[in-house]
C-alpha positions as a Markdown table, in Angstrom:
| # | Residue | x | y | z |
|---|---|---|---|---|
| 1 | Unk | 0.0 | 0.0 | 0.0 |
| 2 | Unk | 2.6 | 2.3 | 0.9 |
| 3 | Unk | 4.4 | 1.8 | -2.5 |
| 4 | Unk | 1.8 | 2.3 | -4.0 |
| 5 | Unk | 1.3 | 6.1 | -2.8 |
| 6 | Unk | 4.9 | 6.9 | -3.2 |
| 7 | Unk | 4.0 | 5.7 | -7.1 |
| 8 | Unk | 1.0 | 7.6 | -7.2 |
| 9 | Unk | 2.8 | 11.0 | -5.9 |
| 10 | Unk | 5.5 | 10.3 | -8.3 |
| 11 | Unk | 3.3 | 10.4 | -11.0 |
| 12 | Unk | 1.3 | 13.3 | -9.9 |
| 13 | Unk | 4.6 | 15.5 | -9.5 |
| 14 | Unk | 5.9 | 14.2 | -12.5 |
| 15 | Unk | 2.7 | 15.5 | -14.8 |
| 16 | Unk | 3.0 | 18.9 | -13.2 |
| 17 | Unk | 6.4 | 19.7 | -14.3 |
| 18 | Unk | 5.4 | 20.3 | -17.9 |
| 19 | Unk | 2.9 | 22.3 | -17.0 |
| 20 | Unk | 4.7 | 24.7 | -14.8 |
| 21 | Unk | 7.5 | 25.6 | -18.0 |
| 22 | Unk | 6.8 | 29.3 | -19.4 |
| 23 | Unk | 7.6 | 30.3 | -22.5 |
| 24 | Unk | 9.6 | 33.7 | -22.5 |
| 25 | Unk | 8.7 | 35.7 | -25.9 |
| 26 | Unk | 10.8 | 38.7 | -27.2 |
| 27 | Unk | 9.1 | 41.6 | -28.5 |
| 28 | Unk | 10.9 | 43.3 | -31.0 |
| 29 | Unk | 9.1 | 46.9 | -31.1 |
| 30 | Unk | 8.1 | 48.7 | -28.3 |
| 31 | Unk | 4.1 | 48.1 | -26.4 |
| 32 | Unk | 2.4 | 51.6 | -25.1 |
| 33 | Unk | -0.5 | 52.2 | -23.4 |
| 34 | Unk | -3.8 | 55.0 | -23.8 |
| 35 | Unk | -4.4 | 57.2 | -20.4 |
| 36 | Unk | -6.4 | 59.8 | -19.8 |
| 37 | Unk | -9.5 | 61.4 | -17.7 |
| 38 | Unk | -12.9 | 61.0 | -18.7 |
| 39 | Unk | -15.6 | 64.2 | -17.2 |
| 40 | Unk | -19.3 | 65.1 | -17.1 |
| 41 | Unk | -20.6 | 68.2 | -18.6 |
| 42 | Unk | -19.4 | 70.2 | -15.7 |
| 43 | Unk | -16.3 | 68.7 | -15.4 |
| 44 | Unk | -16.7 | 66.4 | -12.7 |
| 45 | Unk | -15.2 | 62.8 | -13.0 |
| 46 | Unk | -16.9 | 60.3 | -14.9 |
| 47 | Unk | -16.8 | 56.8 | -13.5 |
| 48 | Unk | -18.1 | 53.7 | -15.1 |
| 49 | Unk | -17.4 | 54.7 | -18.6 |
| 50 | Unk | -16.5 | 51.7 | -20.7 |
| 51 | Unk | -13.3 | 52.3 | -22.8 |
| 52 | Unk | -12.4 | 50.6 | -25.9 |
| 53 | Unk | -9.7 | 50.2 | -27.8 |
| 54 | Unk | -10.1 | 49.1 | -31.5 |
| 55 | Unk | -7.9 | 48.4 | -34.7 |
| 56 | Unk | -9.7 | 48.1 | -37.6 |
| 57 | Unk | -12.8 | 45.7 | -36.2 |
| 58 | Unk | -11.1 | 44.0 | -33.8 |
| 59 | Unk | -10.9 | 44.5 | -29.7 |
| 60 | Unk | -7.7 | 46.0 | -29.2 |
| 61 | Unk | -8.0 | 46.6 | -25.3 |
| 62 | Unk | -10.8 | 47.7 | -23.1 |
| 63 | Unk | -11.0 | 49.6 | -19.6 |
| 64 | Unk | -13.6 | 51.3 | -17.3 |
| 65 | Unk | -13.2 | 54.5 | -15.9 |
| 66 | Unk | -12.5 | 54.5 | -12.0 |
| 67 | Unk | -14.3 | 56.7 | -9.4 |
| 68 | Unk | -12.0 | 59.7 | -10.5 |
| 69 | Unk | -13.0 | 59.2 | -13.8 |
| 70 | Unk | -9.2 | 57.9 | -15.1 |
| 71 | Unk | -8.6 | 55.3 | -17.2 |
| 72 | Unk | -5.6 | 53.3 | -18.5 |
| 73 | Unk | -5.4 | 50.6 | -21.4 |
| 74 | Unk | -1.6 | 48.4 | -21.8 |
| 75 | Unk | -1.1 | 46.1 | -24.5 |
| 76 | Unk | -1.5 | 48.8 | -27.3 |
| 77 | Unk | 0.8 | 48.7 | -30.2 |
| 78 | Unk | 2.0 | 51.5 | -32.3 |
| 79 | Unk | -0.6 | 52.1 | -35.1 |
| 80 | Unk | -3.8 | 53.5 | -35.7 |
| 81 | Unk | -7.1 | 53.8 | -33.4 |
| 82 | Unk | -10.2 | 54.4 | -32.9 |
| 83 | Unk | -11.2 | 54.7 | -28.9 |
| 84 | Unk | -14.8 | 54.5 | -28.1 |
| 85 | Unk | -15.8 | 55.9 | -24.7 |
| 86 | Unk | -19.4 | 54.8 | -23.9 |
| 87 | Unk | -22.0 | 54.7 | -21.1 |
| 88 | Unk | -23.7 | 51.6 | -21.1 |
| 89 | Unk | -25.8 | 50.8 | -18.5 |
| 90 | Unk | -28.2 | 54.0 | -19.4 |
| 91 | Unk | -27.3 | 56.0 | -22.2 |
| 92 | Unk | -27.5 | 59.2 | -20.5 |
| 93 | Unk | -24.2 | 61.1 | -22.6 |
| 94 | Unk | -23.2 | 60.6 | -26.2 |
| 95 | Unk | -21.0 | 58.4 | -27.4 |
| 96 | Unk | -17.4 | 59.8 | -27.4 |
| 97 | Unk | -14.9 | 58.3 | -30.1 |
| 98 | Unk | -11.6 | 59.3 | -31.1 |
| 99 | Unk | -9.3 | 58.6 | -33.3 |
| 100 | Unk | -5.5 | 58.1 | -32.3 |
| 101 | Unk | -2.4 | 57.4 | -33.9 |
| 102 | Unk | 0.5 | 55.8 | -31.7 |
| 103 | Unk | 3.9 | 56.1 | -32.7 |
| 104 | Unk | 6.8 | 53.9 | -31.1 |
| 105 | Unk | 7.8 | 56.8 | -28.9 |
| 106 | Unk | 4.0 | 56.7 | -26.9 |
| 107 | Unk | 2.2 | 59.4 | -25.9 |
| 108 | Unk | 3.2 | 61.5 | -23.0 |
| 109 | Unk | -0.1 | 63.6 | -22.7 |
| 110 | Unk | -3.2 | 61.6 | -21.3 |
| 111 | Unk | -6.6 | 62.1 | -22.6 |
| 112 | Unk | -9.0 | 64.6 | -21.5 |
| 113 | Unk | -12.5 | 63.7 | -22.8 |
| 114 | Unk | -15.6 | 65.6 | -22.2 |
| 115 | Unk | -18.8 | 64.1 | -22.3 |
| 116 | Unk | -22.1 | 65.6 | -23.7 |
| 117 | Unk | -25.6 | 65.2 | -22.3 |
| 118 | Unk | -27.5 | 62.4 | -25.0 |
| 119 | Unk | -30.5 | 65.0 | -25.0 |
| 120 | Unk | -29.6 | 68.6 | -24.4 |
């Protein structure tokens, strides 16, 4: 019996080991990020909003706006954007969307985006 579990745990810690191996990739080109603020009418910070990141159709990054209203997306390449900033849970403001280009060196400025009232 006792052999048995000694097997039994050698097996088990043997299966582990190849799943515990990580795979370091090198990336040639440098990764930046989109920051920035997003406010009410009045200027007041807008939490909740959902931020999105797209190239072309596809989902580059997302984010949500924090009780301060800031927001931070990593992952983003150099290349060209389009960044929708959007209320969803009740459309009360207007959809927001920008277009950005990234170059390699990133941006230092962060966003500042003012929202507008859906109905004014």
């Amino acid at each position: 019996m006792r052999s048995l579990l000694v097997i039994a745990l050698f097996v088990a810690a043997y299966a582990a080991v190849p799943c515990a191996a990580q795979v370091q990739v090198k990336i040639d080109h440098p990764i930046r990020h989109i920051a920035g603020l997003v406010q009410k009418p009045n200027g007041d910070p807008a939490p909740n909003i959902d931020v999105e990141v797209f190239g072309g159709r596809s989902l580059i990054a997302n984010a949500k706006t924090d009780s301060h209203g800031k927001f931070s997306t990593d992952g983003v390449e150099p290349g060209e954007y389009e960044v929708w900033f959007t209320y969803k849970p009740h459309p009360v403001f207007k959809d927001v969307i920008y277009k950005l280009t990234i170059n390699s060196k990133g941006s230092k400025e962060p966003i500042v985006v003012k929202l507008q009232p859906l109905q004014e």
